[in-house]
N, C-alpha and C positions, 0 to 999 in steps of 0.2 A: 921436730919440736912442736907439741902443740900450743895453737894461738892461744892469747891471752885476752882476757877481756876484763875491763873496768864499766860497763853499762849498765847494772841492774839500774830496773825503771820501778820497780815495783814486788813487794814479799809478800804472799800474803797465806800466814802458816806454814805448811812445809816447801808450798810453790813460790820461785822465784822467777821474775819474766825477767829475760837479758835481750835486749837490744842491739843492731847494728852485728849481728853475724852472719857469717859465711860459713858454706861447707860443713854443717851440723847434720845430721842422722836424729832418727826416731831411735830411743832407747839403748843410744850413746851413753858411756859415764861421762861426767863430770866431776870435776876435783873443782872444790871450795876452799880458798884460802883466806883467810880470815886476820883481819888488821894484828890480832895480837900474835899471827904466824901459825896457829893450828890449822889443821888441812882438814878439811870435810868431804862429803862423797854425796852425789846425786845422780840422777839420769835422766833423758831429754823426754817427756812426755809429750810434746806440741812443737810445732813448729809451722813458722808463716813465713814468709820471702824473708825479713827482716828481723825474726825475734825467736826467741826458742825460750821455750816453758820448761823449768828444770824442776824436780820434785827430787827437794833434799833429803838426804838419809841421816841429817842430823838437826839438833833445835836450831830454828831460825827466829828468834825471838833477841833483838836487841841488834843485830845483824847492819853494819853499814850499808848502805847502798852504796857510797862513794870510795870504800877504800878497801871490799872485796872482793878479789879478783876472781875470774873463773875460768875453768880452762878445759877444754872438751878434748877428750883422752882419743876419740877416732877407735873406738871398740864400745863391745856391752858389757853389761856388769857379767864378768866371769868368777867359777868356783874352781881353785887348783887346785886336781886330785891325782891321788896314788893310789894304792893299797893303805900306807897309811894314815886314810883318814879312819879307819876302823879301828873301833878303843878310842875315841874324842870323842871331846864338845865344842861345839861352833857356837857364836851369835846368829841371831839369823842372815847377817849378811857375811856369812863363811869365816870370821874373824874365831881360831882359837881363842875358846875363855876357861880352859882347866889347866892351863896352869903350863902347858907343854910346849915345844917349840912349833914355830911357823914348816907347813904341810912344805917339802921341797917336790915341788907337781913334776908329773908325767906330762900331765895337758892341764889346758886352760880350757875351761867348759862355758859357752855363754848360759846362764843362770834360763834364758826362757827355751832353749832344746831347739826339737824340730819337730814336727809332727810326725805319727809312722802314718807311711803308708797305707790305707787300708787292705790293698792286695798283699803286701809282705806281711800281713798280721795272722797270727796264729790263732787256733781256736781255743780260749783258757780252758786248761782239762787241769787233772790231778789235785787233789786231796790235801791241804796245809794242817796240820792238826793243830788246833789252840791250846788246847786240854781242857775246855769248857764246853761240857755237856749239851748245855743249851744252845752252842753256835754248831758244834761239831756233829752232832746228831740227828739235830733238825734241819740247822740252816747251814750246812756247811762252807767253808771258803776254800774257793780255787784259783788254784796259781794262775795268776793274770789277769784276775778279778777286780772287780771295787765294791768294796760294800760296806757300805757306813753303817754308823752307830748313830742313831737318832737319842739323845738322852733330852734332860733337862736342869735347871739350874738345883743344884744340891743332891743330884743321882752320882755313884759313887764311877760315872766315866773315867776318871781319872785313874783311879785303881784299877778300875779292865782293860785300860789300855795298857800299862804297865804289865799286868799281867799277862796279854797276851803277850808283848814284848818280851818278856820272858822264856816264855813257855814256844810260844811258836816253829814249828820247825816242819819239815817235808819229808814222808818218811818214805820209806822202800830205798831206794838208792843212795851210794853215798855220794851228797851234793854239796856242794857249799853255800850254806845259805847264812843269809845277814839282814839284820833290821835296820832302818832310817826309820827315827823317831824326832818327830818335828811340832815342838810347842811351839803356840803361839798366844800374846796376850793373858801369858799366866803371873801369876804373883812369886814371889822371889820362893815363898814356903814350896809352893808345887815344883819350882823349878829343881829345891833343891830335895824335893820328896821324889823326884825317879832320875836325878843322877846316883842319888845314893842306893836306890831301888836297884836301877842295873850294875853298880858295882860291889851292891851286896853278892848276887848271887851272881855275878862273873860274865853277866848278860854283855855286860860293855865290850866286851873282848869281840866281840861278833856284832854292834853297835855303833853308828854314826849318829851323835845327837846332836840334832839344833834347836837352842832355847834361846826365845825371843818373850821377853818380859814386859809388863804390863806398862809400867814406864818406859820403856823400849819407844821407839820414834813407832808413829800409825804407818809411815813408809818401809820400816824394818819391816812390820807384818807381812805386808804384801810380798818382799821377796822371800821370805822364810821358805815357804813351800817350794817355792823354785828351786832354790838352794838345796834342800832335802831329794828333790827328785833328779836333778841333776846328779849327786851322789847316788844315788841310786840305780839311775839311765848307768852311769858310768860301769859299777859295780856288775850291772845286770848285765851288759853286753860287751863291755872289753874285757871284762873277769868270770864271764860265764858262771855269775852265783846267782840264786834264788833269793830274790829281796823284796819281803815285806815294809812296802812305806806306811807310817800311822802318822797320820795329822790331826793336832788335838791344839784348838779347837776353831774349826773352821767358821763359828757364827765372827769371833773374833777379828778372823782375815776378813770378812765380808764388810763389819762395821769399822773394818779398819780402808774399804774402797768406798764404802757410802762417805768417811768424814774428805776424803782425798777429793772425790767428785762435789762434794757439798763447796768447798776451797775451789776450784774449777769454774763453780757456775753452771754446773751443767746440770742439764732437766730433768730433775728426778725421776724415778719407777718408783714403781710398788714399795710402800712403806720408806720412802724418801732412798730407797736403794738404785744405783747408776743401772739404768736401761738394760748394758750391757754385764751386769751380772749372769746370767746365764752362759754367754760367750767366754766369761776370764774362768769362772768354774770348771767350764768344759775345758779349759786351756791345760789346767791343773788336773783336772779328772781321767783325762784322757790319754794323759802320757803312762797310764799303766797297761801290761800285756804283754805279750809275745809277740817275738819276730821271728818269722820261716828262718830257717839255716841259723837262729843263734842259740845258745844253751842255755841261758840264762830268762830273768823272766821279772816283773816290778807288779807285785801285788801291791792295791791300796786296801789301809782303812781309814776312810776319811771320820774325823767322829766330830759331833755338834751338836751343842743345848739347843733348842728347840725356845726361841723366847715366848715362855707363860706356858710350855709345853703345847704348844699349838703347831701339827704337823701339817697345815697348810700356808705356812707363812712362808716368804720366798726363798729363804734355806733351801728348809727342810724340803721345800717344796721340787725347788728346779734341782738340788741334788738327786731326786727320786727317778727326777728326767732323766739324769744323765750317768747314773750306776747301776747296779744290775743288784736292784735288791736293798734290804735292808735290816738290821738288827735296830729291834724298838724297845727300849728303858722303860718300865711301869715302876709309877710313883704310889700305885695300890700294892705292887709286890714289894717293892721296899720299905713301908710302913708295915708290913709282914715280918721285915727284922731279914728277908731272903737276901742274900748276894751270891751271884749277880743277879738285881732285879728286872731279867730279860723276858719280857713279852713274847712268848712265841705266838699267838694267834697275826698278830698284826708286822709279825718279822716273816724276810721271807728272801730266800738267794736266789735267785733263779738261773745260775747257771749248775746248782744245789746234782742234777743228775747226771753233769758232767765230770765230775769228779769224785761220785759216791762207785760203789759194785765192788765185781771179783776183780782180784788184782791190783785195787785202789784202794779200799776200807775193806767191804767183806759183801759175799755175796745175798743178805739179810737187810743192809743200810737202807736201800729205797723204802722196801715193805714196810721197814719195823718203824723208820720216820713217819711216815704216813701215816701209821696204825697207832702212835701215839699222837701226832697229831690232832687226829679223828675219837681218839680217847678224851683229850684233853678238853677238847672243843664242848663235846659233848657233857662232858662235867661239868662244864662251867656253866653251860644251860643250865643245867640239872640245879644247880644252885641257885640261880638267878631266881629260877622259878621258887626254889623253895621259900626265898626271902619274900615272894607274894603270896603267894597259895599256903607254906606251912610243909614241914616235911614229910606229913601225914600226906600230901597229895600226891608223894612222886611213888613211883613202882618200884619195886625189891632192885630191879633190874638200873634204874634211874641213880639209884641209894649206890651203887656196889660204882657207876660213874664217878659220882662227886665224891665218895670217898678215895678213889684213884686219882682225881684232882688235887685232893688235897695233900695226897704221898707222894706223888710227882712234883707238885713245887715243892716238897721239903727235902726229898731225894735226890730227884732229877736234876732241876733248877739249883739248888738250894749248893754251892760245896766252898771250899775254904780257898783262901785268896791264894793260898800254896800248895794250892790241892789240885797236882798237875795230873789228870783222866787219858789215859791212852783209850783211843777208839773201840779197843776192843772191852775196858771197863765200861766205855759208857754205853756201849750196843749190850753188854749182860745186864747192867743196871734196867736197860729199856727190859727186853725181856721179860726180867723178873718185875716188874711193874704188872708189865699186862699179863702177866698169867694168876693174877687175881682177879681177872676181868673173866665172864661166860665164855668160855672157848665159841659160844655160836655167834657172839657179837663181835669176834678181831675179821673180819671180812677182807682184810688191806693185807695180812700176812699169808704167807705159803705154807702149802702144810707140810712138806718136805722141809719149811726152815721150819715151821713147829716144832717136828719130831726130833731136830736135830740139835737146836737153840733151847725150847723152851719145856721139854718135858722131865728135868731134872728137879724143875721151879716146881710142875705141876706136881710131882713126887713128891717134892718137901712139904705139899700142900696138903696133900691126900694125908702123908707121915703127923704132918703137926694136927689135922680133924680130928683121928683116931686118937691121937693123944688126948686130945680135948673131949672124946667122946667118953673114955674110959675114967677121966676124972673126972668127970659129973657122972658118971654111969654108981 
């Protein structure tokens, strides 16, 4: 029977300080029962010989001191899972909210895991296809990866996360694979713009969502993600399936531990954000990957507005620390009218050549990344300069650049929100791009994959000249 207590000394927002206990734990639940008989939920954040600091999971505004009782449960906040948590929706503190009955658990999972071992970790390999050109092509993601989305406030992240959620899958073998999609701090419209999203196209079936809403307590935030990745851990290694987790949007959880710490008293960092943001990122960040001897595997994509689009601000910043890479939102190519308006010069996966080649994507992917890449880059110069000097300045050779520029973002970059690209569309797409380019300027390509990939394009090249020769001729 857990003790009871009548001692709150002090509330102050979602912190409550209780007096005169014994036998309390660090990040214990707590049950809040409340004079007119509803029961609340928190967990023990502090503790002194004497007192223990709870951080309620619900409003604490009006709250007696004298005639709420509190009673510490001797466990942590846990998520009970089965199988059938796939096809739901949770709140962020694992509460069914679609409408279906309460999850009857296999186990009780505490919400903050364990660490893996660094020795038992696997190296992430293999190839996740998005069906988005611009991730899939350039910056690829692999199974056991992290690699976030840097956007900004009015860029359409919302919609690519959903769509990769969609779309995502692991190809070559047959695996079971499953998404954990975990909102946070969103408005009631977005929450109900990708439940409807996944059960339009049947996504849900293969889906565990947690939506944690704008009015939602600042303490719901915080556990959301745990909650998600627990689902997830579980899925990934007692069910031997392949799960991509997407966390949308992490600036959210972040200003949802700066208002917690600010309540605290505790000594601000950078931009009034708790010291130890770096350390609870990493907590979160770090639970994705492989483990030697199990089948299974927890991809993340963490995604997050960038406040004023500034990617040195402490986000963006210590996320860059601690993932391997990153997909970058431009607010230049989206006033282009492009979606997705993804940056590839300043995006970048770095575990990108461990899961690209033969046997994985195709024996072409390294080269032909690179070589558009390198196409790209150089277009963009080519233009930069034109807008000083005049296009009279640049060389035929410069000219035949930024016009490749400009067909790559509308081609390449450029495709529809349902417009789901197998690897091998988007590696022919590449191709036939640069075989508009000088065959003496692709440097980065094979000529064994020339001959093999690219000289059908340069045929149809040659075929449309002559045509154009003979009607002006």
């Amino acid at each position: 029977m857990p003790k009871e207590y009548l001692t709150i000394r002090e509330v102050a927002g979602p912190l409550i300080l209780v007096e005169k206990v014994t036998d309390v734990k660090y990040g214990e639940l707590v049950e809040l029962e409340f004079p007119d008989g509803s029961i609340g939920r928190g967990n023990v954040l502090e503790i002194t010989r004497e007192a223990a600091l709870i951080q309620s999971f619900e409003e604490t505004r009006g709250l007696n001191l004298t005639q709420t009782r509190v009673r510490f449960a001797g466990k942590s906040l846990e998520l009970p899972v089965s199988r059938d948590i796939l096809g739901r929706v949770f709140d962020g503190l694992g509460k069914p909210i679609d409408g279906g009955p309460e999850i009857i658990p296999d186990k009780r999972l505490d919400i903050h895991g364990s660490p893996i071992n660094p020795y038992a970790r696997d190296y992430p390999t293999d190839f996740i296809q998005t069906g988005i050109s611009a991730i899939d092509g350039l910056n690829p993601l692999v199974r056991g990866q992290k690699l976030p989305i840097f956007s900004g406030a009015g860029l359409p992240h919302p919609r690519i996360a959903a769509q990769i959620a969609r779309q995502a899958q692991v190809l070559g073998k047959e695996e079971e694979f499953a998404v954990v999609f975990a909102a946070m701090g969103i408005t009631f419209e977005e929450a109900d713009y990708f439940i409807t999203e996944f059960r339009r196209t049947a996504a849900i079936e293969r889906a565990v969502l947690f939506i944690n809403l704008a009015d939602d307590p600042a303490v719901e935030r915080i556990s959301t993600p745990r909650m998600a990745l627990t689902a997830a851990e579980y899925l990934a290694f007692d069910l031997d399936m392949h799960v991509l987790v997407i966390l949308t949007d992490m600036t959210y959880y972040c200003e949802a531990l700066r208002e917690v710490s600010a309540a605290r008293k505790e000594v601000p960092g950078r931009r009034g954000y708790p010291g130890y943001l770096y350390t609870d990122l990493a907590t979160n960040y770090e639970r994705a990957g492989r483990i030697k001897g199990k089948k299974g595997s927890v991809t993340q994509i963490p995604i997050l507005s960038m406040p004023e689009d500034d990617k040195t601000h402490p986000i963006p910043d210590l996320t860059g620390y601690i993932t391997e890479g990153q997909i970058m939102l431009s607010r230049d190519i989206h006033r282009k009218g492009i979606y997705p308006p993804i940056d590839i010069l300043p995006s970048l996966s770095r575990l990108k050549e461990k899961g690209i080649g033969e046997g994985k994507t195709r024996e072409d992917h390294s080269g032909l990344s690179n070589q558009l890449f390198a196409a790209y880059a150089r277009g963009r110069e080519a233009k930069e300069l034109a807008v000083i000097l005049g296009e009279a300045a640049l060389s035929d050779v410069d000219k035949q650049f930024a016009k490749f520029t400009d067909e790559f973002e509308d081609r390449f970059i450029r495709q529809g929100e349902l417009d789901n690209r197998s690897i091998e569309q988007t590696l022919e797409l590449g191709w036939e791009l640069i075989s508009k380019l000088p065959r003496a300027e692709l440097k980065r390509v094979r000529d064994e994959h020339v001959e093999k990939y690219m000289t059908k394009y340069l045929k149809e090249k040659e075929e449309a000249k002559e045509k154009e020769e003979v009607a002006s001729g």
